[in-house]
C-alpha positions, 0 to 999 in steps of 0.5 A, spaced: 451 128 511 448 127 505 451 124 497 452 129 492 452 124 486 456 118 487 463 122 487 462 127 493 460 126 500 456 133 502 455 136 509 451 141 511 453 146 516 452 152 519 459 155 519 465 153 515 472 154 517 477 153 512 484 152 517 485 150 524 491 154 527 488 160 532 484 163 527 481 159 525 480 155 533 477 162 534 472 163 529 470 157 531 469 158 539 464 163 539 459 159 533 460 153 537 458 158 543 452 160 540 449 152 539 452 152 531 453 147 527 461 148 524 466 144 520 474 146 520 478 144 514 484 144 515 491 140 511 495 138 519 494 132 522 492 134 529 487 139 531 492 141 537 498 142 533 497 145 526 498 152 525 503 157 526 504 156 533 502 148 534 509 147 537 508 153 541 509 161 542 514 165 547 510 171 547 503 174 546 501 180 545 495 185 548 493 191 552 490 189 558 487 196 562 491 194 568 491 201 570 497 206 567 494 210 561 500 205 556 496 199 557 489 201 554 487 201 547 486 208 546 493 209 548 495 204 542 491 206 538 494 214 537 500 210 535 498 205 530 499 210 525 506 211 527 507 204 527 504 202 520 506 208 516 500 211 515 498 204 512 492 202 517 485 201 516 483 204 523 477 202 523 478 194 524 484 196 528 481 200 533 476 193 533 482 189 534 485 194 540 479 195 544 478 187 544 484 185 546 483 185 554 477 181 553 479 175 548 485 176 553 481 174 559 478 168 555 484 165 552 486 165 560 479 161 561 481 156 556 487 154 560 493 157 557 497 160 562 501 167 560 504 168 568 511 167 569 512 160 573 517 163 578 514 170 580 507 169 579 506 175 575 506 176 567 513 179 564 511 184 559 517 186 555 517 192 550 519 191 543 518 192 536 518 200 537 511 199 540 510 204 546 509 200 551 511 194 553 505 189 551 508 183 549 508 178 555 514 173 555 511 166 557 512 159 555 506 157 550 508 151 549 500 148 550 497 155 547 495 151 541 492 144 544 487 149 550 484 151 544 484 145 541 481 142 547 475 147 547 474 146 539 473 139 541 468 139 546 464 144 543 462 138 538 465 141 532 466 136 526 474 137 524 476 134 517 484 133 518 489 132 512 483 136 508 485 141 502 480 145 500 481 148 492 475 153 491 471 156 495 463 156 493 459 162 491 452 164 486 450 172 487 456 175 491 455 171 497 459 164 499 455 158 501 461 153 503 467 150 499 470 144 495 475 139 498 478 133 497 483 128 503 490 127 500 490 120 504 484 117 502 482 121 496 475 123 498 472 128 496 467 133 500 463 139 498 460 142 505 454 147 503 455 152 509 451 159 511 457 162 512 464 161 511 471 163 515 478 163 512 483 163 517 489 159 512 494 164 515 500 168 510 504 166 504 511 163 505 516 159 500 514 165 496 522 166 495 528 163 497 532 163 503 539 162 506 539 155 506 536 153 500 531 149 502 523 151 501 520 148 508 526 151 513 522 157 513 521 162 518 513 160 519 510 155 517 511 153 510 505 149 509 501 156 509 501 158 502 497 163 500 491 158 499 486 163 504 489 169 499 488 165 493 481 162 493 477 169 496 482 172 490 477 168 485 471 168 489 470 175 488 473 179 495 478 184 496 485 183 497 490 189 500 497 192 503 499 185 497 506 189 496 508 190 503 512 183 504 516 181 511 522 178 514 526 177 519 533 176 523 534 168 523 541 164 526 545 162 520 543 155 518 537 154 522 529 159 519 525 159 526 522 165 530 524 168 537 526 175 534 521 178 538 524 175 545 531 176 543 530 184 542 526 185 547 531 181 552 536 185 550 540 183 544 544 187 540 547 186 533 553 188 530 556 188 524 564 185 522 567 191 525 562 190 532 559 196 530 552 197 534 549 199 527 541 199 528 541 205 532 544 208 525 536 206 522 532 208 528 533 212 535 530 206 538 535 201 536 533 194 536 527 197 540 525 198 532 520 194 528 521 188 525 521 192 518 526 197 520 530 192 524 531 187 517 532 193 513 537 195 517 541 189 517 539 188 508 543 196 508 549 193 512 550 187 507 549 192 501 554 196 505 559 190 504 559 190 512 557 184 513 556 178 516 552 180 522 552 177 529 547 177 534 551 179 540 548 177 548 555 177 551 552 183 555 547 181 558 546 178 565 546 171 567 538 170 569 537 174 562 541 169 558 536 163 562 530 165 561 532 167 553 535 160 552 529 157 555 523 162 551 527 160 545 526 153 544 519 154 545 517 155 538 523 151 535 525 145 540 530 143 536 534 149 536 539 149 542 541 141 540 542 146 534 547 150 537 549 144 540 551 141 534 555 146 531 558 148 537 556 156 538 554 158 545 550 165 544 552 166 552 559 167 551 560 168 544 558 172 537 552 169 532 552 170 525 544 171 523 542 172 516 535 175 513 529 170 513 526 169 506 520 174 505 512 173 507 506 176 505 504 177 512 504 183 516 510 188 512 513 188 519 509 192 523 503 190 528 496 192 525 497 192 517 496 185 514 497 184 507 491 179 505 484 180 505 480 187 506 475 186 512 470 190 516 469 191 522 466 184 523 471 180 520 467 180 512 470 180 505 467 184 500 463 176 498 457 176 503 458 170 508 465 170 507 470 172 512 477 173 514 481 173 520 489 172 522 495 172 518 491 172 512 486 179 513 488 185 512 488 187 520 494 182 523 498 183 529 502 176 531 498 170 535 494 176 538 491 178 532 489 172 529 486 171 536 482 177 537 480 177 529 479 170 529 474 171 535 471 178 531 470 174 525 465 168 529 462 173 532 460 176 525 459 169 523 454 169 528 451 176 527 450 174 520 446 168 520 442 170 525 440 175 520 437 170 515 441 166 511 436 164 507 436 156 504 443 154 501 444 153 493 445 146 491 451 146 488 451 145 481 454 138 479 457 139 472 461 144 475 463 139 481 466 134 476 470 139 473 473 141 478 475 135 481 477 132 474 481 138 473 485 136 479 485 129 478 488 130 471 494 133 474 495 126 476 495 122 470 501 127 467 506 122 468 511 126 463 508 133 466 512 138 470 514 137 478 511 141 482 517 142 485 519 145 479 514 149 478 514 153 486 522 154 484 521 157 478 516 162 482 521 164 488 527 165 484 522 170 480 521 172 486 527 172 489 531 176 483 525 181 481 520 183 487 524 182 493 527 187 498 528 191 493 525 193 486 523 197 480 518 197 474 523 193 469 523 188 474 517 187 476 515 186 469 519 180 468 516 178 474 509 179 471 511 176 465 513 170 468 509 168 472 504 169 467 507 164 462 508 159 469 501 160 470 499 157 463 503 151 465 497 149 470 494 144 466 501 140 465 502 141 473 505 133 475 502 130 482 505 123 483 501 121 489 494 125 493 499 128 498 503 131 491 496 133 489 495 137 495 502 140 494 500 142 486 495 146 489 499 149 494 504 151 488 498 154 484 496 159 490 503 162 491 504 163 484 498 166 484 499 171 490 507 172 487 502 175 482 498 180 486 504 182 490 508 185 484 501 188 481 501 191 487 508 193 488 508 195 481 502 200 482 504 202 489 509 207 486 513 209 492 517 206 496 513 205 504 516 201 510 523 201 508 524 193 505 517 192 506 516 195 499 522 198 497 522 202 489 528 203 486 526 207 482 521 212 487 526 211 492 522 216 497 515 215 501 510 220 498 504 221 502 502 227 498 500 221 492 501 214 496 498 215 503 493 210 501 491 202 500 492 198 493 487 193 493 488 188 488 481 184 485 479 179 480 480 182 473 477 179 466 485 178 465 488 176 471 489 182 477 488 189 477 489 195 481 485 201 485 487 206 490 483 208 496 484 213 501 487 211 508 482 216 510 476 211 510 476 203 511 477 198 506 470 196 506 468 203 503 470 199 496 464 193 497 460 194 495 455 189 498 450 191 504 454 191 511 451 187 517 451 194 522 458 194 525 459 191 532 458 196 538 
């Protein structure tokens, strides 16, 4: 560790982390194993519970070549079309799926246990219209603290309470990152061989049924910063139009969707209809995607409210959901407590989530950043993974990917990095003192304000439903928002950090209505619906909006689906993995 002027510390590593849930802990894993020096950034308070699973998870998804012909990859991966819609960049998929079994295997050696207490086996479920029963039901309540545990006794330095703002990049190739501690208020620039942004998908990016920002179905301080900050250094971003959502109990933003149908639930509507097998001949077996578009046409139809409905299922059934439920939300049974429901004998109203950029509700397609096979961005020495790449597919996917882009990591430096840039000072302070400015505006606008007027722009205009008009009001606002940056209020650091956050949502609500506005069709039911171009058209739209920096703001460019999406970089790749 060294000074860089007399207002940042420097640190010199091997590898940069910027986020410490399970991709990030991954990408760090295999680095470390290497003999790497590494450092994670990260805005949570412990390394164990940070991320979008730090409490916990009830289901994780993988193939694991136990014996039938449904549980390999090559099986899985004749479906992937199907299950995204022809949207999918094969390539890294296809890396993803057949590595699944072995990073499967290594979280299992990490200590996390996916068998169930009672048989001693796994409890594999099948939903999501997945074609075959992938997804292992299990109490993950420390699934996040053994990988923790791992990053820790490898040595890796961990910045807690850290956010970082710009990422560091001359000729193409990233070189580490610039941030400050929103407790102390120190500022760090870390120089770093190669850098991995793993700071998951976006949320408080539209409003949701409670009104409050934070009650978000995931974790509501992944705000679009990964996304953002790879947007200004120069990498691709793709599928940015496909937004996600999600079934919730009324009242109460947390995940247990995939538990509930894959246990059995149903929905019905007011007049107890079964509705969902009107969207998709496999029920509440569809995908995320079809299942919240079917409930979105059930309220546009005046037949809601919608219930879940778990009166028919039998009494071990009910346990087992009633205990996998609290693992991601430990509150939620004193919440149906508290209001007097009981989900056993009796119906639960249920509401539709506020939207994500994250997957579009399908396995396999991420709406992020476009990687190669190894987890790299269209910047050289910069990767991606998890729910902020391009290839996502839940905790499993973080994981896997995440692995993958350590992996690269390694591969890339070991194939000659050179000597890191010194960082130029002058635009150092620039970029510290315009941060800093944002707290001497006394008189300025409140963060708060700012995020709000960007989700109810979203909200109105690019949400489950769209049209040209719209989403030029859209871009419009969000534009004339954008030029209000400067007079930003921060009242303390953690305000600092919280204006940050409300830059880089704007800032990908404005690639997804570019992208939106260019896809023009509509894909994936709800995940990007056009109004005016009601139908899919795969003549002309089988194929990936990328969205770049342009001199103006974002612009847009198509690329067949035929190819990946490293087809579009234009830097030399490192040679594809075996």
């Amino acid at each position: 560790m060294s000074a860089s002027g007399d207002r940042f510390q420097q640190i010199d590593t091997d590898v940069l982390v910027i986020g410490g849930g399970v991709a990030g802990s991954m990408a760090a894993i295999p680095a470390l194993e290497a003999g790497l020096k590494v450092v994670i950034c990260e805005k949570g308070k412990v390394l164990d519970h940070c991320g979008s699973i730090g409490c916990g998870v009830d289901h994780y998804l993988t193939v694991m070549d136990s014996g039938p012909e449904w549980d390999t990859p090559e099986f899985l991966l004749k479906h992937v079309p199907e299950l995204t819609d022809g949207i999918v960049d094969m390539a890294v998929a296809g890396r993803v799926i057949h590595e699944m079994p072995r990073i499967f295997r290594k979280i299992e050696s990490l200590g996390v246990d996916f068998r169930d207490r009672q048989t001693g086996d796994y409890y594999r479920l099948r939903s999501f219209g997945l074609p075959g029963t992938y997804h292992i039901n299990f109490d993950g309540t420390d699934f996040k603290k053994h990988l923790g545990e791992r990053v820790r006794k490898g040595k890796a330095t961990v910045l807690m309470r850290t956010m970082v703002v710009q990422l560091l990049v001359r000729d193409n190739r990233a070189y580490g990152a610039v941030a400050f501690n929103f407790r102390s208020g120190e500022w760090t620039v870390i120089r770093a061989k190669a850098v991995v942004l793993a700071a998951g998908d976006v949320n408080r990016i539209s409003k949701n049924a409670s009104g409050l920002a934070f009650d978000s179905w995931h974790i509501p301080y992944n705000t679009g910063d990964a996304q953002a900050m790879g947007y200004h250094a120069g990498a691709q971003l793709a599928n940015m139009e496909s937004v996600e959502a999600t079934l919730t109990p009324k009242g109460f933003s947390c995940q247990g969707l995939n538990a509930l149908v894959s246990l059995g639930a149903h929905f019905v509507n007011k007049a107890g209809e079964r509705f969902m097998f009107k969207y998709d001949r496999k029920g509440e077996n569809a995908r995320r995607a079809v299942i919240a578009d079917g409930v979105i046409n059930e309220y546009l139809l005046g037949n809601g409210p919608i219930y879940l409905d778990c009166r028919h299922l039998p009494q071990d059934m009910l346990d087992r959901m009633e205990h996998t439920l609290q693992v991601d939300r430990y509150t939620l049974p004193a919440y149906y407590q508290q209001k007097g429901v009981n989900f056993r004998e009796e119906l639960v109203e249920v509401s539709v989530s506020e939207l994500s950029i994250r997957r579009s509700g399908v396995y396999f397609r991420g709406s992020g950043l476009s990687v190669d096979v190894n987890g790299e961005t269209a910047v050289e020495a910069l990767f991606a993974a998890g729910d902020c790449a391009t290839v996502s597919g839940g905790i499993s996917g973080a994981a896997v990917l995440g692995h993958i882009a350590g992996e690269g990591v390694v591969q890339r430096i070991r194939a000659g990095s050179g000597a890191l840039p010194d960082p130029d000072l002058r635009m150092l302070e620039q970029i510290r003192a315009q941060s800093e400015a944002h707290l001497q505006q006394h008189k300025g606008m409140p963060w708060k304000e700012y995020e709000e007027t960007t989700r109810q722009t979203v909200s109105d205009y690019v949400g489950v439903r769209r049209d040209e008009r719209g989403l030029k009001l859209a871009l419009d606002t969000l534009r004339a928002l954008a030029v209000r940056d400067p007079q930003l209020r921060a009242d303390d650091l953690h305000g600092l950090m919280r204006v940050h956050e409300a830059q880089n949502i704007r800032m990908n609500a404005e690639m997804m209505a570019t992208a939106s506005l260019a896809r023009r069709e509509t894909r994936t039911g709800s995940s990007h619906f056009r109004m005016d171009f009601p139908n899919t058209d795969d003549a002309n739209w089988r194929k990936f909006v990328i969205v770049e920096r342009g001199s103006d703001g974002p612009v847009t460019r198509t690329l067949s689906t035929d190819q990946p999406l490293s087809a579009a970089f234009s830097r030399g790749n490192v040679a594809a993995a075996a």
